[in-house]
C-alpha positions in Angstrom: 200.5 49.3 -111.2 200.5 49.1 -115.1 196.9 48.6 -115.3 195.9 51.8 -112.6 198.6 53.8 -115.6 196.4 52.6 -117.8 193.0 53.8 -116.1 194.7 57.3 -115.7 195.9 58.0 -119.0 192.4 57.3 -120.8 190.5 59.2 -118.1 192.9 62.3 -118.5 191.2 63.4 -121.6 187.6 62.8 -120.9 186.9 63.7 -117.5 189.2 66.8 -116.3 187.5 67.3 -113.1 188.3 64.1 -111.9 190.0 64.5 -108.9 193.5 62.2 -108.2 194.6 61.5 -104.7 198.6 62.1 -104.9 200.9 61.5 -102.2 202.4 64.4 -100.4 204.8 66.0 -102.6 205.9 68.8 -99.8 205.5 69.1 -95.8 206.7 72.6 -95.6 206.0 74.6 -99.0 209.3 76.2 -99.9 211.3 73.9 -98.0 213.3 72.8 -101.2 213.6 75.4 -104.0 211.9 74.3 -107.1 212.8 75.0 -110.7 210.3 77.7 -112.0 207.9 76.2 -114.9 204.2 75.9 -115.2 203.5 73.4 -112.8 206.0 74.5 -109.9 203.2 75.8 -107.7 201.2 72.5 -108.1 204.0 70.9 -106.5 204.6 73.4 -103.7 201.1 72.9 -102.5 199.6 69.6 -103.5 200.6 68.6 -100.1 199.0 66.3 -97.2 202.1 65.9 -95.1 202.7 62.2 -95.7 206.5 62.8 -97.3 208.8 65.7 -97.9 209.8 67.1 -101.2 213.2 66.0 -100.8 212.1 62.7 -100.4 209.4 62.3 -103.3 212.4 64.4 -105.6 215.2 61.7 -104.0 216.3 61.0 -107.5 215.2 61.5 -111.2 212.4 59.5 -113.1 211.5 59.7 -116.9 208.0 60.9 -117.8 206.8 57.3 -117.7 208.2 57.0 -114.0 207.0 59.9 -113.3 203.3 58.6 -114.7 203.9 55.7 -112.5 204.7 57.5 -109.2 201.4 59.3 -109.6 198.9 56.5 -109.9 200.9 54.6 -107.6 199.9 56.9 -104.8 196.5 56.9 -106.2 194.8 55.9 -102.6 195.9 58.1 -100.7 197.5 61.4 -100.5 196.2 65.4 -101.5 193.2 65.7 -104.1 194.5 67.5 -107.7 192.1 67.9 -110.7 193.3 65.0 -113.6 194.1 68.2 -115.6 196.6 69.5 -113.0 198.0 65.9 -112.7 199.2 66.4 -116.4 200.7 69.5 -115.5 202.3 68.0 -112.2 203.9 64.8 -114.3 205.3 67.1 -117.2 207.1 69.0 -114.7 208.5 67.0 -113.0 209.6 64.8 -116.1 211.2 68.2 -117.7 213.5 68.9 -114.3 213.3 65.9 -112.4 214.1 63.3 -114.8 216.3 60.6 -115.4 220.0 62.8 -114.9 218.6 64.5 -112.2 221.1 64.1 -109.2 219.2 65.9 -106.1 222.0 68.2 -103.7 223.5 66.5 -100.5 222.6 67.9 -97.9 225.4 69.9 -96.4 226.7 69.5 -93.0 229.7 70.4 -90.9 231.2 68.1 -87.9 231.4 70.3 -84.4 232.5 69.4 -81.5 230.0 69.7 -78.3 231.0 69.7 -74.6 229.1 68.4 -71.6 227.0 71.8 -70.9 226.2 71.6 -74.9 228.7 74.5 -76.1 229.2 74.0 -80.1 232.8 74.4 -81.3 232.4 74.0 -85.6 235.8 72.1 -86.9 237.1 74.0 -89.7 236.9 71.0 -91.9 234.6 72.4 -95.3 230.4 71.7 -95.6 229.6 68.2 -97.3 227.9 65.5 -96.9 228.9 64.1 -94.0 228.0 60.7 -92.1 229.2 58.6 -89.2 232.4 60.4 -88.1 235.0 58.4 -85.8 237.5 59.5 -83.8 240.9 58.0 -84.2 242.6 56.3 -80.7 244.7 59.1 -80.0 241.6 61.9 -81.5 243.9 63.6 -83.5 242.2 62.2 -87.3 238.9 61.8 -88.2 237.7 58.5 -90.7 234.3 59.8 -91.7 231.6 58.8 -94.9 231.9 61.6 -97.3 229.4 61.4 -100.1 229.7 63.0 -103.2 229.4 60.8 -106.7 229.1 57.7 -103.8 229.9 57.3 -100.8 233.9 57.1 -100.0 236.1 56.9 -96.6 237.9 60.4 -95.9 240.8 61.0 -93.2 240.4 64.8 -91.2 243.5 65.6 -89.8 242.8 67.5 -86.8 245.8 69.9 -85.9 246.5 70.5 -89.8 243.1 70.6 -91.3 244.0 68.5 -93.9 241.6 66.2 -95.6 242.5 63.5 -98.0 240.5 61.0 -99.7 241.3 56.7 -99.0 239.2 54.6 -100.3 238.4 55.3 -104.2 237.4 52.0 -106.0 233.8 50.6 -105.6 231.2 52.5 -102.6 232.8 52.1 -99.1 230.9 53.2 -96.0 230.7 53.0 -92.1 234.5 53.6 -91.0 235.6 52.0 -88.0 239.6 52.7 -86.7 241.9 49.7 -86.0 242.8 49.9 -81.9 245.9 50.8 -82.9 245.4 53.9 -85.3 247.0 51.9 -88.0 244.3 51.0 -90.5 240.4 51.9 -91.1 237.9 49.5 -91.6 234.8 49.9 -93.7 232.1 48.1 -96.0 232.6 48.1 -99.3 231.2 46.2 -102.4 234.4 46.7 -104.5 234.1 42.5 -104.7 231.0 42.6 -106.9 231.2 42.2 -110.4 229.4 45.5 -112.0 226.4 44.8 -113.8 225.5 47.3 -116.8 228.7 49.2 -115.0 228.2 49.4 -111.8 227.2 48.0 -108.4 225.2 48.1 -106.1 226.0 48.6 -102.6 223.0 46.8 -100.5 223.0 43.6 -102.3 227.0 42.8 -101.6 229.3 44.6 -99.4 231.8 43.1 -97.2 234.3 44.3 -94.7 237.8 45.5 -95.4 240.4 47.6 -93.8 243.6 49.4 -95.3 246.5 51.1 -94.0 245.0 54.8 -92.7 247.8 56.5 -94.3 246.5 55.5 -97.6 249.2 52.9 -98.9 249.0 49.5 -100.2 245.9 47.9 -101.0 242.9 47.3 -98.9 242.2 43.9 -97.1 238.8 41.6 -97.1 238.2 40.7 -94.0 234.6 38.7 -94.4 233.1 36.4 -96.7 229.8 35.1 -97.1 226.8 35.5 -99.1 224.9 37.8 -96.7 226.3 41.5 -96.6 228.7 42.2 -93.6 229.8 45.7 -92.1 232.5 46.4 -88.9 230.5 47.7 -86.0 233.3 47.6 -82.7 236.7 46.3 -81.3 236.9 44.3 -78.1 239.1 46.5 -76.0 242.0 44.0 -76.1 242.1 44.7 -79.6 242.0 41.2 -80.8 238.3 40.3 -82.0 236.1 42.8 -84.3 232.4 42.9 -84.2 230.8 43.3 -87.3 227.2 42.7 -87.9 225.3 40.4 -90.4 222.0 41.2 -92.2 219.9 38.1 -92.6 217.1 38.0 -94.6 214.7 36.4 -91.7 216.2 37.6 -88.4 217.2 41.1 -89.4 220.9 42.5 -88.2 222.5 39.8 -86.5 225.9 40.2 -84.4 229.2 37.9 -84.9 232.7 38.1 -84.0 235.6 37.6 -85.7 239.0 37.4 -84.2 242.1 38.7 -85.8 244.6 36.5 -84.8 244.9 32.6 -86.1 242.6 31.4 -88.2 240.1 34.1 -88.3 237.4 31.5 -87.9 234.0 33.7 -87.4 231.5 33.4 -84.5 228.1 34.0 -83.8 227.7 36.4 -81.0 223.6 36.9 -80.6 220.8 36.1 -83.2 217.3 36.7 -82.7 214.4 37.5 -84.3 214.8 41.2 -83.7 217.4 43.8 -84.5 220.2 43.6 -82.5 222.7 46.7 -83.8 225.0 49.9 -82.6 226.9 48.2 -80.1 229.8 49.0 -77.9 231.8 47.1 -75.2 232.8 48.3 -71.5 236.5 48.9 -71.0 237.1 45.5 -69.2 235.7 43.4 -72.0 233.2 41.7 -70.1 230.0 43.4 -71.2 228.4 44.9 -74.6 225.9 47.1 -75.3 223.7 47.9 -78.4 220.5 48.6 -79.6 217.7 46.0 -79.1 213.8 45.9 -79.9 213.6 42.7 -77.8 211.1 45.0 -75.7 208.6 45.9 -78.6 210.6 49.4 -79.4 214.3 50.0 -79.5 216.2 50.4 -76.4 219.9 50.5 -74.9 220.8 47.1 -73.0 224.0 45.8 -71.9 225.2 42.0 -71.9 227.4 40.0 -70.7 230.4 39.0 -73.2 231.4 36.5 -74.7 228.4 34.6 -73.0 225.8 36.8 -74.3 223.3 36.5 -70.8 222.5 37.5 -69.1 220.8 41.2 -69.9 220.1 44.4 -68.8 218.3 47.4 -70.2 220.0 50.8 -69.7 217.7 53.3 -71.5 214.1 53.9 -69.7 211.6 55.5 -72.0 213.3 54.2 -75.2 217.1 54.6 -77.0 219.4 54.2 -79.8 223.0 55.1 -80.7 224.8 53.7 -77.8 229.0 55.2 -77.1 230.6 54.1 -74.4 234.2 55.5 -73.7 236.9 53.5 -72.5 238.5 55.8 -69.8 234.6 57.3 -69.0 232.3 56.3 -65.8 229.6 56.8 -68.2 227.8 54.8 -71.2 226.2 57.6 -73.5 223.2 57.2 -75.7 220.5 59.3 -78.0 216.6 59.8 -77.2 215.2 61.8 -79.6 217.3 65.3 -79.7 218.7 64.3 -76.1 222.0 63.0 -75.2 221.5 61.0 -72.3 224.2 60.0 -69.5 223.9 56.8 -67.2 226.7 55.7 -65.2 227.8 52.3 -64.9 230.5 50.4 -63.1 231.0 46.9 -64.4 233.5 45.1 -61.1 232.9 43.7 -58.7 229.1 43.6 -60.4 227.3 45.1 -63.1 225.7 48.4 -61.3 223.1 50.7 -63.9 223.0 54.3 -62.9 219.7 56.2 -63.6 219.6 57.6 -67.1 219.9 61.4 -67.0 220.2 64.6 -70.2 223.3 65.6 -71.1 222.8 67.9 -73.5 220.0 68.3 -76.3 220.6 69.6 -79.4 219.3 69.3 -83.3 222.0 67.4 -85.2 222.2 64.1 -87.7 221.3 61.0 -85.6 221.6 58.0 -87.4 218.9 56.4 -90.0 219.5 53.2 -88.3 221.2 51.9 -85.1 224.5 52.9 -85.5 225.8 55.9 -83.4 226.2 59.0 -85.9 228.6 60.7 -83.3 231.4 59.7 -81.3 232.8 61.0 -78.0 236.9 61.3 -76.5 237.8 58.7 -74.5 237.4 60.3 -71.2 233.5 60.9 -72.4 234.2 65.0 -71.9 234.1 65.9 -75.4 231.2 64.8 -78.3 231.6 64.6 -82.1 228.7 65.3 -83.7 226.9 66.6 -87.3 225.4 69.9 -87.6 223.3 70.5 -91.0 223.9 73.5 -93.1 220.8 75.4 -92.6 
């Protein structure tokens, strides 16, 4: 990297019709509204669609970084003249530098029906991610990210929103069976280096009382980060999943009663993640790539086998509601239905659109909506256009 920094800096003088292969810096010109400046238009359309603007602008860089990001996409991307490339890295070092702190995108949680009517919840436009309903669906425990990421109660019938987790980052909420407490990752452990911490290298899971008093409560321990993913339906064991650095997102169990001795649910060499369990107890599903691309299966639990794939052409972002006939799941911008009746046997329906729609899905396996119990009624993201 330092050495093709080198090569472009000392070639920027003599030859100004050397031409520099830069990574996309925009898909869609306009699609992000950029600062005016000599330069801007460079930006806006030195483009060869391999990322968008909001990525490549994702956070601030000094004019050195900025130097770096250049040459560092020197073999591929659009062709600029080494005397626009100046003009490109001065730019973006003058309004995209190190303070820069790019907008969240805004979004509002609706609620959708079976026949794909949006109803908006009045709840304000921010940065919203991985909403959950609570037992009874009157609250909301949802990511809201602002300076970082933090855990916010919605109270439905009021429309009151209040803040409850503050110290450290805390992400990917997850309601107690009982409505009493929220659980969550959070790296509030960690010891800040040069003051402060960073999220992806330590975070554990806690919970705290979900009316915001007393302190919150470690629940796992370990040296490989942890986060909650689902509660058995009797209440008394929580999945949470485990990221291990050779066999990826790996499931365990850890009962809340006695000792609290973890257990290893299911461990192989692909992901394993987004689960949910039937209303009886005896099967899970989740999110598996066992098949060479990431589908729905179900298996049997505690046991683990045997197993049975739900989704046909591909899936992701499993929810399956207790009092429901039906096991829901995401394909693409469809939400797909599939019927399933665990006694006297397992029994997989054929996989059928509920509704399609464009709203947040998840970055990863985790389902980025949530449905009522009964399975008539979704919570989902909308972005702000």
């Amino acid at each position: 990297m330092q050495g093709k920094r080198t090569l472009l800096i000392m070639s920027l003088p003599i030859a100004l019709a050397l031409v520099i292969p830069l990574l996309a810096l925009v898909q869609q010109p306009g699609a992000i509204s950029l600062p005016e400046g000599d330069g801007a238009e460079l930006v806006s359309t030195s483009c060869v669609g391999c990322h968008s603007l909001e990525r490549t602008l994702s956070r601030g860089r000094s004019a050195e970084g900025w130097e770096q990001t250049v040459n560092g996409m020197v073999s591929r991307g659009a062709q600029i003249l080494s005397a626009d490339a100046e003009i490109i890295i001065a730019y973006l070092a003058e309004h995209f530098g190190v303070d820069f702190v790019p907008p969240r995108e805004q979004r509002i949680m609706v609620w959708v029906d079976r026949q794909g009517k949006m109803e908006p919840l009045p709840a304000p436009p921010q940065h919203y991610y991985l909403p959950r309903l609570s037992p009874d669906t009157q609250q909301i425990a949802v990511e809201v990210h602002r300076e970082k990421p933090d855990i916010w109660i919605y109270d439905i019938p009021t429309g009151e929103m209040r803040q409850l987790t503050h110290e450290g980052t805390n992400r990917f909420p997850l309601w107690s069976p009982d409505g009493q407490r929220v659980l969550f990752s959070s790296d509030r452990h960690q010891e800040a280096s040069k003051g402060r911490r960073v999220f992806f290298n330590d975070h554990d899971v806690y919970w705290k009382s979900a009316d915001g008093s007393g302190k919150a409560e470690r629940l796992t321990y370990g040296e490989l980060n942890h986060g909650p993913q689902r509660w058995t339906p009797n209440g008394k064991t929580l999945s949470f999943y485990e990221i291990h650095p050779e066999t990826g997102r790996d499931i365990w169990m850890l009962p809340l009663q006695g000792e609290r001795k973890p257990w290893l649910f299911l461990k192989t060499p692909v992901l394993e993640g987004g689960i949910a369990f039937s209303a009886d107890g005896n099967w899970m599903a989740h999110t598996s790539e066992e098949t060479g691309r990431r589908e729905i299966v179900v298996r049997a639990f505690p046991k683990a086998q045997p197993m049975h794939q739900v989704s046909v052409n591909g899936g992701i972002e499993v929810v399956w509601p207790h009092q429901s006939k039906e096991l829901f799941y995401r394909f693409g911008n469809k939400r797909m239905a599939v019927e399933i009746t665990t006694t006297p046997t397992l029994t997989v329906g054929t996989p059928r659109v509920l509704f399609e729609g464009n709203y947040v899905n998840s970055p990863g396996s985790r389902a980025s909506w949530d449905a009522t119990p009964d399975g008539q009624r979704f919570l989902l993201l909308k972005k702000v256009e």
